[in-house]
C-alpha positions in Angstrom: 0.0 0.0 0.0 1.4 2.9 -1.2 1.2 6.2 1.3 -0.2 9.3 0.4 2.4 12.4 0.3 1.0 15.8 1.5 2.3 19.1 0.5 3.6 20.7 3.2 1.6 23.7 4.7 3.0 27.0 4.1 3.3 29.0 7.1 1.5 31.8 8.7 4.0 33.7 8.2 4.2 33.4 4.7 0.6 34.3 4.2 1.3 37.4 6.0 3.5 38.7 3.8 1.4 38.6 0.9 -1.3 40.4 2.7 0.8 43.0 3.8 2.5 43.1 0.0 -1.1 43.8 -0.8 -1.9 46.7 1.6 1.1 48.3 -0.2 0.0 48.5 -3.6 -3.3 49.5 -2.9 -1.7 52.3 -1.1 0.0 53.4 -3.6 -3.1 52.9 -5.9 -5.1 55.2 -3.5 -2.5 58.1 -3.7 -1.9 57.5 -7.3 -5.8 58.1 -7.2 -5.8 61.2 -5.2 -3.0 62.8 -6.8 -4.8 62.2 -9.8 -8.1 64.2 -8.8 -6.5 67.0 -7.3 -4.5 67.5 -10.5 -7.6 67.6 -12.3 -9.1 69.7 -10.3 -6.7 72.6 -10.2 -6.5 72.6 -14.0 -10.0 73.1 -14.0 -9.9 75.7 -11.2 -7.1 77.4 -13.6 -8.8 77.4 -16.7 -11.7 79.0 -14.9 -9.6 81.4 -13.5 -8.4 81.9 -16.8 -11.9 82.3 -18.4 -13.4 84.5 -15.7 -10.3 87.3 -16.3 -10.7 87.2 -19.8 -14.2 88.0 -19.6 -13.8 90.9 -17.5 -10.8 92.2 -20.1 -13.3 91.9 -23.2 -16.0 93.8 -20.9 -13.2 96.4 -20.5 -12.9 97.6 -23.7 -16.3 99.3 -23.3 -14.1 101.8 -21.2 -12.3 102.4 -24.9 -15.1 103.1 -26.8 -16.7 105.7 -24.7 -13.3 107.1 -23.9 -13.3 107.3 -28.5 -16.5 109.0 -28.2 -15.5 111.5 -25.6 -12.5 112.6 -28.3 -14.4 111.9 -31.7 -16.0 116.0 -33.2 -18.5 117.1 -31.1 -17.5 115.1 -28.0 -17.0 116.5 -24.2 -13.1 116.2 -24.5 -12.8 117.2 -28.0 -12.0 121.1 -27.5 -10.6 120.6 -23.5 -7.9 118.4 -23.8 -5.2 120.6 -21.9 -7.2 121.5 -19.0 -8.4 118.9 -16.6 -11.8 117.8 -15.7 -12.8 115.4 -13.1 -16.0 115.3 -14.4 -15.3 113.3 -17.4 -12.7 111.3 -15.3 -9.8 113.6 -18.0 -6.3 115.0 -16.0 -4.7 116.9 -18.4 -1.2 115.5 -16.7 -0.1 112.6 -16.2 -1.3 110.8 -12.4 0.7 109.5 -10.1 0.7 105.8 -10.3 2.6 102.9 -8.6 5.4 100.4 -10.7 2.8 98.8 -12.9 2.1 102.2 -14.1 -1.9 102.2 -12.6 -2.9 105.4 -11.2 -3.0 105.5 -7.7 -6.7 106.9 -7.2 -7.7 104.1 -9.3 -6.3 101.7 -6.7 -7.7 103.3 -3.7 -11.2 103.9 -2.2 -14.0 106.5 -4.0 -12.5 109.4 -1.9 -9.2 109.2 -3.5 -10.7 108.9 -6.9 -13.0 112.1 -6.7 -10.3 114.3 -6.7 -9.3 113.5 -10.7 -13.0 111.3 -11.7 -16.5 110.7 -10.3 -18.1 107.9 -9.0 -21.3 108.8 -11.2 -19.4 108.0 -14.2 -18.5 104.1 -13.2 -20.8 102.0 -15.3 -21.9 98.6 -15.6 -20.5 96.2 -18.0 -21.8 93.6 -20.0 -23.2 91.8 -16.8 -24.6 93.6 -13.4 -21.7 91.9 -11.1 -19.1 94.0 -13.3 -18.7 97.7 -12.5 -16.2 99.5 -14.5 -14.1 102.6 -13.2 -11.4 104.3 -15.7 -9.3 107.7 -15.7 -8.0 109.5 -19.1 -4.5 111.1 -18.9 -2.6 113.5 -21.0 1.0 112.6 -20.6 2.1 115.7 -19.8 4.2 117.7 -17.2 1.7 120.7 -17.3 -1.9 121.5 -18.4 -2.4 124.4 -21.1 -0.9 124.1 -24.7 1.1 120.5 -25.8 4.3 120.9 -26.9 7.5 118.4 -27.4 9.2 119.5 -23.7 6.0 119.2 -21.7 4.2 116.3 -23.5 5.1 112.5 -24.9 4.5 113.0 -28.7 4.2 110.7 -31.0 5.1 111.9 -34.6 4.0 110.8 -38.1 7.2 109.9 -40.6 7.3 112.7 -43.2 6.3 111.8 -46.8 9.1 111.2 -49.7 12.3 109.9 -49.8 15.9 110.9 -49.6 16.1 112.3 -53.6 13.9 115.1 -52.4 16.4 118.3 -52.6 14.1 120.4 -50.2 13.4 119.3 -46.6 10.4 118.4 -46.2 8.1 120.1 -43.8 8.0 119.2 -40.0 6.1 116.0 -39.2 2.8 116.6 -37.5 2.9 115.9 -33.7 0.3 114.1 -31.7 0.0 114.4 -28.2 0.0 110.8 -26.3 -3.3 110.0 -23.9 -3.5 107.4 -21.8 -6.7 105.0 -20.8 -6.8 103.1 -17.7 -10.2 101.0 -16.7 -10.2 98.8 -13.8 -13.1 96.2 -14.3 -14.4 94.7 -10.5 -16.5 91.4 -11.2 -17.9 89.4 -8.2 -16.1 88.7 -5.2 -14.1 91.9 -5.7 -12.4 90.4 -8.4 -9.8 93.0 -9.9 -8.5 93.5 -13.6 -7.0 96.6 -15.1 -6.6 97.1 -18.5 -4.3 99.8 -20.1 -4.0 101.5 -23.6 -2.5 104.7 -25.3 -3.6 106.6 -27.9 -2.8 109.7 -30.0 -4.4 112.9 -30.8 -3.2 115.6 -33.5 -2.3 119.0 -31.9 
């Protein structure tokens, strides 16, 4: 009679290292997992960031067109433009404003801003959550008359090239303004947009 051969029984021990073996990938699994989410979920958080500034920049440039229509022929600034006017939010000098180049009284309260703008002219942009504050500045030294050693002029290249035996006439100048809106959205959200234009003298 032939006897029967068993196996021989693997330890306790042996099965406990498997188990905990286990517990360590699915560890790793798990913060795998979770590093996974959050990843995900600060791109989204960024590209909604990224969204929500652009839409207050493109409601911004309605600061831009009225700021046109204040210059265009028949507008409030179209005969002032060298003497200041808080009423129309215009300095006929260039304002104060901090390394980024933003006027200071746009980045205080309302009672710094009333001494070069007014609160009545703030408006609502495309959306009742956005309020939109700008200031219009001449860059110059001085109000009264523009000229080259008071104001930043820009000036047109004459016409004609070098074969022409005369010198040509003196380029026109243009005097250099300067726009800035600050756009508030919801939960005092801040963006400030910046732009400079030209005006013949």
């Amino acid at each position: 009679m032939n006897p029967h051969h068993h196996p021989p029984a693997r330890s306790a021990a042996q099965r406990g290292v498997v188990l905990i073996f286990c517990l360590i990938v699915l560890v790793i699994l798990l913060a795998g997992g979770v590093a996974v989410v959050r990843s995900m979920n600060s791109t989204m958080f960024s590209a909604g960031n990224l969204a929500f500034k652009r839409d207050l920049l493109n409601q911004g440039q309605q600061a831009i067109v009225r700021t046109v229509s204040l210059f265009a022929t028949g507008g409030a600034l179209a005969g002032k433009d060298g003497t200041s006017d808080a009423s129309l939010n215009y300095s006929a000098v260039k304002l104060a404003a901090n390394a980024q180049g933003i006027p200071s009284a746009l980045l205080g309260d309302d009672a710094a801003f009333a001494a070069i703008g007014r609160k009545a002219n703030d408006f609502k942009g495309a959306t009742e959550d956005v309020e939109i504050r700008y200031v219009i500045e001449r860059l110059c030294s001085a109000e009264g008359v523009a000229s080259s050693t008071n104001c930043v002029q820009a000036q047109s290249a004459p016409a004609g090239g070098p074969e022409r035996v005369p010198p040509p006439p003196p380029p026109p100048t243009a005097t250099v303004y300067r726009l800035t809106a600050r756009i508030t959205g919801p939960r005092d959200t801040q963006v400030f947009t910046q732009t400079t234009f030209s005006k013949p003298d």
